[in-house]
BATIPA-857311 format. One record per residue (C-alpha): residue in three letters; x, y, z. Coordinates in Angstrom, 1 decimal, padded with zeros to 4 digits, always signed. Example, Ala and Ser with C-alpha at 12.3 -4.5 7.8 and 13.67 -1.06 7.14 Angstrom:
2
code;X;Y;Z
ALA;+012.3;-004.5;+007.8
SER;+013.7;-001.1;+007.1
This chain:
370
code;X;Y;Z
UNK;-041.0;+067.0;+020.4
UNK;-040.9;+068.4;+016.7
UNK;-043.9;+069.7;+016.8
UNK;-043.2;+071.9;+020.2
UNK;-039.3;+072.2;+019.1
UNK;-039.8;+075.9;+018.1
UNK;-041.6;+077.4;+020.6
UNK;-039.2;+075.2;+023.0
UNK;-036.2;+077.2;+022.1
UNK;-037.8;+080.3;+021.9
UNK;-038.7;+079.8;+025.3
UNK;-035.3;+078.2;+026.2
UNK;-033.5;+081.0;+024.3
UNK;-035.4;+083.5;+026.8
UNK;-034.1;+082.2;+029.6
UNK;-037.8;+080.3;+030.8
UNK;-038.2;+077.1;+032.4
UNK;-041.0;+075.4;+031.1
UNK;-042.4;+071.4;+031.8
UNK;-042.7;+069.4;+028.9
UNK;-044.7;+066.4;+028.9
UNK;-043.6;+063.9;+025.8
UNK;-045.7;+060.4;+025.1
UNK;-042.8;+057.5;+025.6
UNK;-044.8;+054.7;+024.7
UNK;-048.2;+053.6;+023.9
UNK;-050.0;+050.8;+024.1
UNK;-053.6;+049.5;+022.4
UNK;-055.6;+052.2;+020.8
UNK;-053.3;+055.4;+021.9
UNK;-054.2;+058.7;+020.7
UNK;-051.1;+060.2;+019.9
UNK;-047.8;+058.2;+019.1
UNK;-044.0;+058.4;+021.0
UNK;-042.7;+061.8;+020.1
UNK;-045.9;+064.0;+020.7
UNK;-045.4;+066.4;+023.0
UNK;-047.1;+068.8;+025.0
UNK;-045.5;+072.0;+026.2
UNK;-046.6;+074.1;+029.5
UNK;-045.0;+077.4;+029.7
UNK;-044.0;+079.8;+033.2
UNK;-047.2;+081.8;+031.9
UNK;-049.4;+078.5;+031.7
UNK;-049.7;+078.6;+028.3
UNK;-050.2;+075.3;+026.7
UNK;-048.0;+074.2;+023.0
UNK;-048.8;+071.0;+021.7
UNK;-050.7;+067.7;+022.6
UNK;-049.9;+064.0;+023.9
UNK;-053.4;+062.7;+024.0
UNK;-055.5;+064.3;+021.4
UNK;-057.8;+066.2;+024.8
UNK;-058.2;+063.1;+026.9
UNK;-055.5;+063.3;+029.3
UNK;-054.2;+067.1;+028.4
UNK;-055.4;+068.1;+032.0
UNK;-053.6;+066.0;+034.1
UNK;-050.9;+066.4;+031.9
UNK;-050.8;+070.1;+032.5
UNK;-051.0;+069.7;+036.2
UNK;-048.0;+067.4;+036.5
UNK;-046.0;+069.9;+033.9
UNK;-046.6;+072.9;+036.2
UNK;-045.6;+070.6;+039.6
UNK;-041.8;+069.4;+037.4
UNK;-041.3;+072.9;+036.1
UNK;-041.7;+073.9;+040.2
UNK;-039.9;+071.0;+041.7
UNK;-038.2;+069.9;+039.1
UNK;-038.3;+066.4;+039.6
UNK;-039.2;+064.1;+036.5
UNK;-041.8;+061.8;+036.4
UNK;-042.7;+058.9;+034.1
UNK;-046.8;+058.7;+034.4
UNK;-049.0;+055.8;+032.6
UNK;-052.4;+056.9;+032.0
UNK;-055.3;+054.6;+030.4
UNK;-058.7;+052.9;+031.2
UNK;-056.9;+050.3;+033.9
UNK;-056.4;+053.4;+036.3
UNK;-058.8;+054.0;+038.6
UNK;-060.0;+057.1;+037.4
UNK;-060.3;+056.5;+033.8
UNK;-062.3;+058.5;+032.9
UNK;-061.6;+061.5;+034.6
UNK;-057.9;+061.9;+033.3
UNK;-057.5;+058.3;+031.6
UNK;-057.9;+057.6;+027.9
UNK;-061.5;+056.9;+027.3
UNK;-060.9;+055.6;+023.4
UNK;-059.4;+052.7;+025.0
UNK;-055.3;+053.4;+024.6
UNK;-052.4;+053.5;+027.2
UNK;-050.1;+056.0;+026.8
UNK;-046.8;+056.6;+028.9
UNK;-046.1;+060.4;+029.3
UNK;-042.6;+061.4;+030.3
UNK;-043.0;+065.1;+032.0
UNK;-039.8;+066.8;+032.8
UNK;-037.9;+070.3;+033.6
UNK;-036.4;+072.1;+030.8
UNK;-034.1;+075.2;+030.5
UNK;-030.8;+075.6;+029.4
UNK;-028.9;+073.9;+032.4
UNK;-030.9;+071.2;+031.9
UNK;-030.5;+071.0;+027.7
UNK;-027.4;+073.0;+027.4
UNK;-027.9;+071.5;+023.3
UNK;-031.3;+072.7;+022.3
UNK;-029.8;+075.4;+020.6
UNK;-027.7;+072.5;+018.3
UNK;-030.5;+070.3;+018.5
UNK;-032.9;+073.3;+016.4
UNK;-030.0;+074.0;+014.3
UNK;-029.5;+070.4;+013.0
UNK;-033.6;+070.0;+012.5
UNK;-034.1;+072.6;+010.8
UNK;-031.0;+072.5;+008.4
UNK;-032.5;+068.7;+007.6
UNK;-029.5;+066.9;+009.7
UNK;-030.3;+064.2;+011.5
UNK;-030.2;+064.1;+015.3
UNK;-031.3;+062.0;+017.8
UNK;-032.1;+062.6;+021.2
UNK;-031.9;+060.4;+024.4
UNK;-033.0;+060.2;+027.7
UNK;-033.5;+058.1;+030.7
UNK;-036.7;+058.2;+031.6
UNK;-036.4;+055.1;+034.6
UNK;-033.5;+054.2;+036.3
UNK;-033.4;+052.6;+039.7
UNK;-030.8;+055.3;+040.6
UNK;-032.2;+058.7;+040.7
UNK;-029.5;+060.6;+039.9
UNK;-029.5;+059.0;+036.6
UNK;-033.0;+060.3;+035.5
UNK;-033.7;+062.7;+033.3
UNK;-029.7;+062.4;+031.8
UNK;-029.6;+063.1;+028.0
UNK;-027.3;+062.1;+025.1
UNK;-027.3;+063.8;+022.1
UNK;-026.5;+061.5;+019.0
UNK;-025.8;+062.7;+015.1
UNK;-024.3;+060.4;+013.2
UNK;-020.8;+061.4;+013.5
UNK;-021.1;+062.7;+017.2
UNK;-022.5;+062.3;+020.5
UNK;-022.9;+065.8;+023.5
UNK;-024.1;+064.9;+027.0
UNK;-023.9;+061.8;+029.1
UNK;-026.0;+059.2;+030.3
UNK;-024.2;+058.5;+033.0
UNK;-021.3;+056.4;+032.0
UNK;-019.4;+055.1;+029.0
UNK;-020.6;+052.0;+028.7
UNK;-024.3;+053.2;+028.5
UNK;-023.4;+056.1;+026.1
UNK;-022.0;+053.8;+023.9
UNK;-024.8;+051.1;+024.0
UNK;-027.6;+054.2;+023.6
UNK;-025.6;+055.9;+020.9
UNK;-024.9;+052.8;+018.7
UNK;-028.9;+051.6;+019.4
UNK;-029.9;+055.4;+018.8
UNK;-028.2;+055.6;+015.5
UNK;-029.9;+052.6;+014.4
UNK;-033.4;+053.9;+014.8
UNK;-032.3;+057.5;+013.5
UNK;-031.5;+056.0;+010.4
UNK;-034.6;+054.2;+010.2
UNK;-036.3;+057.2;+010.5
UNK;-037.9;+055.4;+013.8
UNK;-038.7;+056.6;+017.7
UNK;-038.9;+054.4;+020.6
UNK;-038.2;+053.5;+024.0
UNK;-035.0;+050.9;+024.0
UNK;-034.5;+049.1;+027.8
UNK;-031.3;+048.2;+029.8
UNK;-029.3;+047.0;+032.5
UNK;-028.9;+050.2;+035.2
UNK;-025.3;+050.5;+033.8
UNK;-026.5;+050.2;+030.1
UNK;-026.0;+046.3;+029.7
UNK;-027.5;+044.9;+026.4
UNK;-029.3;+042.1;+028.2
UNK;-030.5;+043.8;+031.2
UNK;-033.0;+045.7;+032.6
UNK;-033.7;+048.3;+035.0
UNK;-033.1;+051.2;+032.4
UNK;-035.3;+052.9;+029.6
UNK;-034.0;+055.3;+027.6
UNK;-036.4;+057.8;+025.0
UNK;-034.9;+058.4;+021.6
UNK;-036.8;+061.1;+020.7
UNK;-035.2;+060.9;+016.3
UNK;-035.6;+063.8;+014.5
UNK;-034.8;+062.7;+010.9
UNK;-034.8;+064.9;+007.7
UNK;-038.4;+064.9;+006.5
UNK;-039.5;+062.7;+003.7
UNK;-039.8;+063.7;+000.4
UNK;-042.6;+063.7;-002.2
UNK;-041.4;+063.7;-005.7
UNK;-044.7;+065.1;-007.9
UNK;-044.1;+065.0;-011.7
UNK;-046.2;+067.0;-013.5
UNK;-046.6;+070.5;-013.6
UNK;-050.8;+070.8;-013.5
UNK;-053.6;+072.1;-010.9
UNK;-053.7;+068.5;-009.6
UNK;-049.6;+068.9;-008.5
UNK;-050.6;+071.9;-006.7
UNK;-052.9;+070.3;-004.5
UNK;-050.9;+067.7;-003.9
UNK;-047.9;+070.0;-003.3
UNK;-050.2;+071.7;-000.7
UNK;-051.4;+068.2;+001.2
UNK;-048.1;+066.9;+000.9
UNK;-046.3;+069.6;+002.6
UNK;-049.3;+069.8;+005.1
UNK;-048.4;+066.0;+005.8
UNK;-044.9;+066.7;+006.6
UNK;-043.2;+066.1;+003.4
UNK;-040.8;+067.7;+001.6
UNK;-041.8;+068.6;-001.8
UNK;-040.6;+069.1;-005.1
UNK;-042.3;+069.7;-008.6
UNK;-040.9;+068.5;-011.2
UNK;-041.3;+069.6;-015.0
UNK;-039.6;+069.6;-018.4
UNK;-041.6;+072.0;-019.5
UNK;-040.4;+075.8;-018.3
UNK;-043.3;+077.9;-018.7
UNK;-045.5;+075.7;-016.3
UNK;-042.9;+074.5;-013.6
UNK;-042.0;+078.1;-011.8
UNK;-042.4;+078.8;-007.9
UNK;-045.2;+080.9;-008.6
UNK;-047.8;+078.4;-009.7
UNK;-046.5;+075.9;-006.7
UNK;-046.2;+078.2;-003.7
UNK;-046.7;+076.1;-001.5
UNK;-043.8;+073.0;-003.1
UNK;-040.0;+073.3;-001.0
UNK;-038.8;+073.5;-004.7
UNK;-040.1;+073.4;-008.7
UNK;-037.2;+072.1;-010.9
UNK;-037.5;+072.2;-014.5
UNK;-036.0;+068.7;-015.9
UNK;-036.9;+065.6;-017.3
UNK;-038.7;+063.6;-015.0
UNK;-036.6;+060.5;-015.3
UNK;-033.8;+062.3;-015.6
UNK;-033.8;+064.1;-012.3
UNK;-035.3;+060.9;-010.9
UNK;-032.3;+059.5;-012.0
UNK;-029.9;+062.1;-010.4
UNK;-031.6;+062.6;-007.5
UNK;-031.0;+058.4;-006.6
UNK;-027.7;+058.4;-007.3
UNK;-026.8;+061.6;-004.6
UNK;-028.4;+059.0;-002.4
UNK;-031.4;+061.7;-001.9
UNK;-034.1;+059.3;-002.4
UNK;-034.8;+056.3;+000.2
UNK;-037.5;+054.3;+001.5
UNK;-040.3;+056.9;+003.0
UNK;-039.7;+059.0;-000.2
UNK;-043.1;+059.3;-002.1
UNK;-043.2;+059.7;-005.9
UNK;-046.8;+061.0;-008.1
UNK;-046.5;+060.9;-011.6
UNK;-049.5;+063.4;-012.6
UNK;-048.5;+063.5;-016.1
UNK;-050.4;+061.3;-018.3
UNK;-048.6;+061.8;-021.0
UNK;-046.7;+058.6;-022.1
UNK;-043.2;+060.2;-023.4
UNK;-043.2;+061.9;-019.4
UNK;-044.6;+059.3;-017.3
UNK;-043.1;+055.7;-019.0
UNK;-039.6;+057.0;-018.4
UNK;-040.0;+058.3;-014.8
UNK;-041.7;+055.1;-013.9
UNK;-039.1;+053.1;-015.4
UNK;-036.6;+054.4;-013.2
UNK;-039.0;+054.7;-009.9
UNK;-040.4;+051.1;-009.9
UNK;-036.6;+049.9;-009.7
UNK;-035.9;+052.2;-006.7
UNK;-036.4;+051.0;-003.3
UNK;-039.0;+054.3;-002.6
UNK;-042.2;+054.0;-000.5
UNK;-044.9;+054.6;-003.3
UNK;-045.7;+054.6;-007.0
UNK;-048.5;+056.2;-008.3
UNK;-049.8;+057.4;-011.1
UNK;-052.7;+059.6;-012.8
UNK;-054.8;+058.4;-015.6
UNK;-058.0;+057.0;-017.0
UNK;-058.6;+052.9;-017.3
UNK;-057.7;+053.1;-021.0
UNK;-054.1;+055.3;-020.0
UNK;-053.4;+052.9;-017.3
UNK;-053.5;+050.1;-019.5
UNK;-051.6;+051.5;-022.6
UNK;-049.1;+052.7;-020.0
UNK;-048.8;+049.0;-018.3
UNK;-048.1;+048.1;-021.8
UNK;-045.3;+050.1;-022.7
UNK;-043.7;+048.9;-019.4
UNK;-043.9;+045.9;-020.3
UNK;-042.3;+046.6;-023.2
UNK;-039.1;+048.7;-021.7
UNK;-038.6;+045.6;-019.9
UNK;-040.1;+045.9;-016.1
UNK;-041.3;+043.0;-014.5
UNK;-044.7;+041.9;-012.9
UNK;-043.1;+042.4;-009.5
UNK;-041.8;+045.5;-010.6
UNK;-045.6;+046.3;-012.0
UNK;-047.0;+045.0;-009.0
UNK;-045.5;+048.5;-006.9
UNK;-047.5;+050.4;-008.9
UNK;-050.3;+052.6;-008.1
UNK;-052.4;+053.2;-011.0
UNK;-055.0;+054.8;-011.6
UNK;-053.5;+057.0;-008.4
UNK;-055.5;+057.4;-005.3
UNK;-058.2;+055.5;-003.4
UNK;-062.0;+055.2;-004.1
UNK;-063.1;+058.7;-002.7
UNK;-065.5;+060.1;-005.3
UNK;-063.1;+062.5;-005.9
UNK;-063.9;+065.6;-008.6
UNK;-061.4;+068.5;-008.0
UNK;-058.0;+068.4;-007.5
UNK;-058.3;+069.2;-004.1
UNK;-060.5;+066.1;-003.8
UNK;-058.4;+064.2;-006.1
UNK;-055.0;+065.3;-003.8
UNK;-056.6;+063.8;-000.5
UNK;-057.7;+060.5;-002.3
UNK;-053.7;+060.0;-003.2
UNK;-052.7;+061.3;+000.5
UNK;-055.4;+058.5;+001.6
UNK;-053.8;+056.3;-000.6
UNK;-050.2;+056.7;+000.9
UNK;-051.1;+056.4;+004.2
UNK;-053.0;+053.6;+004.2
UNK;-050.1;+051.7;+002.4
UNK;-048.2;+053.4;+005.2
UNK;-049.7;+051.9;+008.2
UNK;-051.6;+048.9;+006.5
UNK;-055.2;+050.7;+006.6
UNK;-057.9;+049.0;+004.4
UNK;-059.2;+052.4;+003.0
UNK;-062.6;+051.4;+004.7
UNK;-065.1;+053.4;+006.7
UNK;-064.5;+052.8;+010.6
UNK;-067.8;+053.0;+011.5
UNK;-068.0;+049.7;+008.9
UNK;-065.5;+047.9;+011.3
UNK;-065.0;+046.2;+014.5
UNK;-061.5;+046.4;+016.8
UNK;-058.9;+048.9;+017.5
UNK;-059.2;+052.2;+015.4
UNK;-055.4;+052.9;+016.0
UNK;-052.8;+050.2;+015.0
């Protein structure tokens, strides 16, 4: 729902009841993972996607029947339905698309939920999206990590969903968890959506050159959080990375440092070292390959990644420790400029992400989607 969640509460602010279909869970080769959304407004205007195209249509028809009726309905679409290719998923996937009513009766929280996103606090959102007992679907708790709004139904399932709902809100993680009908751990009969909306992760880029600004540019295209981050004043200033969240001027290791202390550095936090200059980049990597951060890279020829491996080596780091790193940054692309250069990285940290070989698909056999 993030990527609707604006023009939701615009919409919702206005007073409008709109559908909104949002992909639950997916199976095989699916398009479009749990958490895309597509929105379908009293005007039929469309925000948003669940399938990429293939199933947007029947989507939309479905959205504009809830938004009249307002009864919610859980719909599978794939190539096992009968008419697969006239509203299934052609590239192979199954995707379950949860279509419901919204307006302010229906999510009195919106309003909290769109505060807490986009002041970066983390909120969670559940719903029950199959019950055996009508009444109960469509029901909504709202989970932060101190709090809960809304009901599922009863206490026993609040507390279950709240508990499970934390969990994958601090993983960062969104998913459809399965219970008994009165929210028993090792029954069935109820699925509840936890739709998490988690503070975006961060890229750390060290380095102050024309290759950070690209990166800063991809990088906040991708979803990340950015920040520059230079010693030296008279390169690191907003104006020559418009598009970073912030340029701090600061020792690289130092801020590094800082930063993992406040506990503002974690696991899907990204970190490029664009320096290539040994008294910058050593230090920073000393402290970032003992972090427990998603990536490691860092710029530099053959001859500069090998004097730098050495002088690791020499403050002490480990060959597991060596092993995180990725140097020379970036994936084989043929890259030139450091727009070029900035897309081989981005390549680089999502196929680490999501276990991609970096290879050309048509080169391959199997499922394109993991």
């Amino acid at each position: 729902m993030r990527d609707v969640l604006d023009e939701l509460h615009r919409r919702w602010a206005g007073g409008e009841t709109v559908g909104l279909g949002t992909v639950v869970a997916t199976f095989s080769s699916a398009p479009r993972a749990p958490g895309a959304a597509m929105l379908v407004g009293a005007d039929g205007t469309v925000t948003g996607s669940v399938s990429g195209g293939c199933v947007e249509g029947a989507v939309y028809e479905l959205a504009q029947q809830v938004r009249a009726d307002g009864v919610p309905v859980l719909q599978r679409y794939g190539v096992s339905d009968d008419d697969a290719f006239a509203v299934g998923l052609t590239c192979g996937g199954i995707i379950d698309v949860y279509v419901e009513r919204v307006d302010r009766e229906s999510l009195p929280q919106l309003g909290e939920i769109t505060d807490s996103v986009h002041n970066g606090q983390p909120v969670a959102v559940a719903t029950v999206v199959e019950h055996p007992d009508a009444d109960r679907l469509g029901r909504r708790l709202v989970v932060w990590p101190e709090r809960t709004a809304g009901t599922l139904g009863s206490a026993r399932a609040d507390d279950a969903v709240a508990d499970d709902a934390r969990g994958l809100l601090a993983s960062g993680r969104t998913g459809t968890l399965h219970y008994g009908p009165d929210g028993q751990r090792r029954g069935e009969g109820m699925a509840v959506f936890v739709n998490s909306f988690e503070p975006p992760p961060r890229m750390l880029v060290f380095g102050a050159i024309d290759f950070a600004a690209a990166m800063a540019e991809l990088g906040a295209y991708l979803g990340y959080r950015v920040t520059v981050c230079d010693a030296r004043p008279v390169f690191a200033t907003a104006s020559r990375f418009p598009q970073a969240d912030e340029v701090v001027v600061d020792w690289p290791h130092r801020y590094l440092t800082a930063e993992a202390e406040a506990g503002r550095v974690d696991q899907r936090t990204v970190v490029a070292v664009l320096t290539h200059d040994p008294k910058f980049d050593v230090p920073v990597l000393e402290v970032a390959l003992r972090l427990d951060v998603g990536y490691v890279g860092a710029m530099g020829s053959r001859r500069t990644h090998l004097d730098r491996m050495a002088r690791l080596r020499e403050a002490g780091l480990g060959e597991a420790e060596l092993s995180r790193l990725s140097s020379p940054i970036g994936l084989d692309l043929g890259a030139r400029t450091p727009e070029e250069t900035a897309v081989s990285i981005a390549a680089e940290i999502i196929a680490l992400r999501w276990g991609g070989k970096g290879r050309r698909l048509a080169d391959l056999d199997g499922r394109i989607h993991g």
